[in-house]
C-alpha positions in Angstrom: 13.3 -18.1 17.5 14.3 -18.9 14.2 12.6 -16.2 11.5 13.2 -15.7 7.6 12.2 -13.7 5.0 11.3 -16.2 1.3 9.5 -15.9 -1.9 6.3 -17.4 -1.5 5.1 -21.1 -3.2 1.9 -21.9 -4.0 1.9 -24.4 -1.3 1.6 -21.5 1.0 -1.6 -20.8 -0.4 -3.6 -22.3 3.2 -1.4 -20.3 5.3 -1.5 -17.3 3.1 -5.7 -18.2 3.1 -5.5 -18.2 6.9 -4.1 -15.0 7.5 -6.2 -13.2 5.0 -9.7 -14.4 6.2 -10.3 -12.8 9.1 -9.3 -9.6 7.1 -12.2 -10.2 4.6 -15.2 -11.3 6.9 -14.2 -9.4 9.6 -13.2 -6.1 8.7 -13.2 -3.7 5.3 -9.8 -3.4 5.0 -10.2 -5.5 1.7 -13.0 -5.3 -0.5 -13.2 -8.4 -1.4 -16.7 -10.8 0.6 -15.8 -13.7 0.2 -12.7 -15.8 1.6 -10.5 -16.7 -1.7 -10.2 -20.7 -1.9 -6.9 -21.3 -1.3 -6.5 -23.0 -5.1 -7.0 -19.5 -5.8 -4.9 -18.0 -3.6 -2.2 -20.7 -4.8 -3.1 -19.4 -8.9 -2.7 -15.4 -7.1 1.0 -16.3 -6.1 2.0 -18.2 -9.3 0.5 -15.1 -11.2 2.3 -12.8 -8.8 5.6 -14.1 -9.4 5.6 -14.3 -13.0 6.4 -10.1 -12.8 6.0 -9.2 -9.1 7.3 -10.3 -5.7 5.7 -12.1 -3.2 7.5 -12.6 0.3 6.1 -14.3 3.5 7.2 -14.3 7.1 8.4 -17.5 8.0 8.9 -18.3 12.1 9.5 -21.7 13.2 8.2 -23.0 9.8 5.0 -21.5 10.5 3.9 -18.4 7.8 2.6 -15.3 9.6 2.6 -12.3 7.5 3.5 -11.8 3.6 3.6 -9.0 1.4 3.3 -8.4 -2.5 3.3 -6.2 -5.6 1.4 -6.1 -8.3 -0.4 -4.2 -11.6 -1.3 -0.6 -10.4 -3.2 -0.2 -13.7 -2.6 -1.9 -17.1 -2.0 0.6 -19.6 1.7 0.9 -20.7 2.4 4.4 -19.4 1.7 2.8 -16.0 4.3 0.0 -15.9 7.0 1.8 -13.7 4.2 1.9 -10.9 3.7 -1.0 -8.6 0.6 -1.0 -6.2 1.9 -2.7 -2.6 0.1 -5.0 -0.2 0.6 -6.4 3.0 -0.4 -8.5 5.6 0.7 -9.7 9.4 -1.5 -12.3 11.2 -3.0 -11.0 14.2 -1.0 -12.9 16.7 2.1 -11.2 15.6 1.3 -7.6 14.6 3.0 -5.0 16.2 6.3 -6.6 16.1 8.4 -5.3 13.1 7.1 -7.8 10.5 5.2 -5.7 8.5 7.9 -3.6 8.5 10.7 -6.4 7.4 8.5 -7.5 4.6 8.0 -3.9 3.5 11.5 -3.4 3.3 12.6 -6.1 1.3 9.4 -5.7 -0.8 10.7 -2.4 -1.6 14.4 -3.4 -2.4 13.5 -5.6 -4.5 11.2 -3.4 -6.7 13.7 -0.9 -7.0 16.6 -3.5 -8.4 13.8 -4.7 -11.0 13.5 -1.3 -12.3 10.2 0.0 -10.5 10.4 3.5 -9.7 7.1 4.6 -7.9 5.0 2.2 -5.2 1.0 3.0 -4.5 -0.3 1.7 -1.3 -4.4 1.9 -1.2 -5.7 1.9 2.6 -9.5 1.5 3.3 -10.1 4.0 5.8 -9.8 4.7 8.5 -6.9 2.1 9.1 -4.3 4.0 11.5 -2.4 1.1 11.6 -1.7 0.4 8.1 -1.4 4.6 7.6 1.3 4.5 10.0 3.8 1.7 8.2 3.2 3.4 4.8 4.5 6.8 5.8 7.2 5.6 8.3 8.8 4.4 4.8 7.9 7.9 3.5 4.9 7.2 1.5 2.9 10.3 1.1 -1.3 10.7 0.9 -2.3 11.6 -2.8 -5.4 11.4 -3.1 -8.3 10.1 -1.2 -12.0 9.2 -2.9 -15.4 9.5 -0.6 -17.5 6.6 -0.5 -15.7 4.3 -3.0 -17.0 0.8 -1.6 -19.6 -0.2 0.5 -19.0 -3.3 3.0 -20.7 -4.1 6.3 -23.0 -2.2 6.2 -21.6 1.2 5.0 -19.6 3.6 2.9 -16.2 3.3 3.2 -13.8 6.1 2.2 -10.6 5.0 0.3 -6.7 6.7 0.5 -3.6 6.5 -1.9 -0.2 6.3 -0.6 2.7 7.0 -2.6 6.3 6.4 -2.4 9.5 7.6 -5.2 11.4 4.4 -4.7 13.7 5.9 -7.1 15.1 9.1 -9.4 12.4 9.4 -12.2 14.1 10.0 -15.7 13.9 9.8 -19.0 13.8 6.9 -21.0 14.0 4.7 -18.1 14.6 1.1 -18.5 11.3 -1.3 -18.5 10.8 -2.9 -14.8 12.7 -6.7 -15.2 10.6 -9.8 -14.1 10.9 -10.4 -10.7 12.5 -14.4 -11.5 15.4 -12.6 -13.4 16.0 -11.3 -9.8 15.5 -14.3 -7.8 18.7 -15.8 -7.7 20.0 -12.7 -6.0 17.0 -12.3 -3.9 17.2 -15.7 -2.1 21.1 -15.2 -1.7 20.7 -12.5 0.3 17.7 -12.5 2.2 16.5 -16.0 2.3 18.4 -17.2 5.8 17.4 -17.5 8.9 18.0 -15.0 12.0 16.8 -14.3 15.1 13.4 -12.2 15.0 12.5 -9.9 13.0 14.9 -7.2 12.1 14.3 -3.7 13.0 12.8 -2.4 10.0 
């Protein structure tokens, strides 16, 4: 089974869409009501990738999970921080992909200079809780009631994770396409299944 880890393109957009939908009628993991077109998911990942990273699962040529970063909050101060998302289709979780994507993710925010990663997890979501802290993200905070959906209140946690020393000074976090190059030279090949991340 031929697998790899790439940087998204916008004509991923539909299988990106596909993945994400059930997430958004189906369940509150994501706030958002209604299904994104997939033009807009296609504008998303150009956006994205203009600063951030945005990886998808690749298996047979078919896209079944992808992960990204983007803005935590816009104010200068914040632009060492990088808030983290990701998502596995339902076929497939439970296999490691999450995981691979996270990992990579993750490298690749730390070569571009990031030096802290927020995860926000509507809760409860055991699931997504579990893949945050087996990478060592720790709960910060968590706020009652932040967003109703289906019917209720849903509660909202933080997840946060050092990806590296915090000092003075530090550099400001390089685009992600100055990184690229160096991305897809290492990770963009294909292996058997996904790695053990």
């Amino acid at each position: 089974m031929k697998d790899q880890i790439r940087v998204a393109r916008e004509s991923d957009a539909g299988a990106i869409q596909g993945i994400y939908a059930p997430i958004v009628t189906d369940t509150p993991i994501s706030f958002e009501t209604e299904v994104p077109t997939v033009s807009e998911i296609s504008d998303r990942v150009k956006k994205t990738l203009v600063q951030y990273p945005w990886l998808v699962y690749e298996r047979e040529g078919r896209v079944i999970g992808y992960a990204y970063a983007g803005t935590h909050r816009t104010r200068a101060a914040y632009q060492w921080t990088a808030e983290v998302t990701v998502y596995v289709d339902g076929e497939f979780r439970g296999n490691g992909i999450g995981r691979s994507l996270y990992g990579i993710l993750f490298e690749s925010l730390k070569k571009q200079g990031y030096r802290t990663a927020v995860g926000g997890i509507t809760l409860p979501n055991p699931g997504s809780v579990a893949i945050h802290e087996s990478f060592g993200f720790t709960r910060v905070a968590v706020f009652k009631s932040l967003g109703f959906k289906m019917g209720t209140w849903h509660d909202v946690g933080f997840w946060q994770l050092q990806l590296q020393p915090y000092i003075n000074n530090p550099p400001v976090p390089v685009p992600f396409p100055s990184i690229a190059a160096e991305f897809q030279s290492r990770h963009q090949r294909t292996r058997n299944g996904p790695t053990s991340e």
